[in-house]
C-alpha positions as CSV (number, residue, x, y, z in Angstrom):
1,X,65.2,-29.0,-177.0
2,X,61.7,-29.2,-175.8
3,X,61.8,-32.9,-177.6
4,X,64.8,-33.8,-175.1
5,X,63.0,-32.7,-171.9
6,X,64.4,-29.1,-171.6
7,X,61.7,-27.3,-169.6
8,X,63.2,-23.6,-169.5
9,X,66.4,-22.0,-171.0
10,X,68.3,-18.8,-169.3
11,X,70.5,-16.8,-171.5
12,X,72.5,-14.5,-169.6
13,X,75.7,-13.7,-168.6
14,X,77.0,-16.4,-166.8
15,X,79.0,-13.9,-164.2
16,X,75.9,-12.1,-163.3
17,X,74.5,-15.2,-161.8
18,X,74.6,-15.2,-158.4
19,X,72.3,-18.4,-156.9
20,X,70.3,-21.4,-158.6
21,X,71.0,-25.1,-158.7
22,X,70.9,-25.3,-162.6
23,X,70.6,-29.1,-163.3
24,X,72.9,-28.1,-166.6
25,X,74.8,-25.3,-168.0
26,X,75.3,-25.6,-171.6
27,X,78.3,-23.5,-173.8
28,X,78.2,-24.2,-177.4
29,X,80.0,-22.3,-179.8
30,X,83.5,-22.1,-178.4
31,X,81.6,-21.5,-175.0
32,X,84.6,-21.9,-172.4
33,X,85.6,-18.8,-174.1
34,X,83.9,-16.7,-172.0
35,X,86.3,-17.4,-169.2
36,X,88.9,-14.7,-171.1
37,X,92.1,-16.0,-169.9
38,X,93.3,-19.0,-169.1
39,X,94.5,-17.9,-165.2
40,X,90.6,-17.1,-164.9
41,X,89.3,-20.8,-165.6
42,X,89.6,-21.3,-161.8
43,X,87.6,-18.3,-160.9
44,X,84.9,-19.6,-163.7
45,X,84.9,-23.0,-162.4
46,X,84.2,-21.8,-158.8
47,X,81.5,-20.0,-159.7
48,X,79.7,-22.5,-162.0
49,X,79.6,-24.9,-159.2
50,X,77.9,-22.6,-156.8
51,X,75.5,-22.6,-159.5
52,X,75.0,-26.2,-160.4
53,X,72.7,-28.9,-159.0
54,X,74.2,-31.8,-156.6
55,X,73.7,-33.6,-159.7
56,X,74.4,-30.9,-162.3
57,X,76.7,-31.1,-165.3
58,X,78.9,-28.6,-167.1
59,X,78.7,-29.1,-171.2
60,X,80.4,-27.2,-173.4
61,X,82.4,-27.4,-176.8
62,X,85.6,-25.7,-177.7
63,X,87.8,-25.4,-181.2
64,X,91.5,-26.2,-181.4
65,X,92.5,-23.2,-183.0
66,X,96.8,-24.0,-183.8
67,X,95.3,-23.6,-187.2
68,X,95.7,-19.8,-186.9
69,X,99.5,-19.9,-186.0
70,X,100.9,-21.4,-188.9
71,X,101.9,-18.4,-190.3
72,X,102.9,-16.4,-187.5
73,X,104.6,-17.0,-183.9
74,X,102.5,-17.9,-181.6
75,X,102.1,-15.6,-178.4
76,X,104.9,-15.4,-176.2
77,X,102.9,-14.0,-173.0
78,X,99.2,-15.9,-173.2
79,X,98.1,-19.1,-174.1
80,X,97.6,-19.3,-177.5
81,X,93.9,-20.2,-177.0
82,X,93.0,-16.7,-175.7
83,X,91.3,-14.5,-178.3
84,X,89.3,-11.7,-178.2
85,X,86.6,-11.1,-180.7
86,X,83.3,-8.9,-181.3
87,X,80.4,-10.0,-183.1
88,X,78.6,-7.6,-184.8
C-alpha cells in the first residue's frame, strides 16, 4: 500500500462514520456484504457518499455465490446473495 501512495488506512465500521471526505473506501473480501440486505444498499450508498471526496471512489469486490444453491432451493423471501456469517 504505502508503495501505491496510500498515506493512512481507517478500519472501522463503516456505519459509525459520521463525517470525512475519504478520497477512497476500499471493501475487499466480499465487502458489499456489510450492507446486510439487499433493501439496505440504498441506505449504504447514502451514507458512503456523505463520506467520500468530490472526487472519491467506492472499490469493492464481491463473489457470485449460485454455487451454493445447487443442491438446495434457493430462498423464496431474500435475495439469494444475503448471508449471514461469523468469523471466529
Amino acid at each position: 500500500m504505502n508503495e501505491r501512495g496510500v498515506k493512512s488506512i481507517l478500519n472501522e465500521d463503516i456505519f459509525a462514520l459520521e463525517s470525512g471526505k475519504y478520497d477512497t473506501l476500499l471493501l475487499l473480501m466480499n465487502g458489499i456484504g456489510l450492507v446486510g440486505t439487499l433493501q439496505r444498499l440504498e441506505t449504504f450508498l447514502n451514507h458512503v457518499k456523505k463520506l467520500l471526496a468530490h472526487d472519491g471512489q467506492i472499490l469493492l469486490d464481491s463473489s457470485y455465490i449460485m454455487y451454493l444453491y445447487e443442491d438446495i432451493p434457493m430462498p423464496l423471501c431474500n435475495y439469494y446473495g444475503e448471508l449471514k456469517y461469523k468469523y471466529e
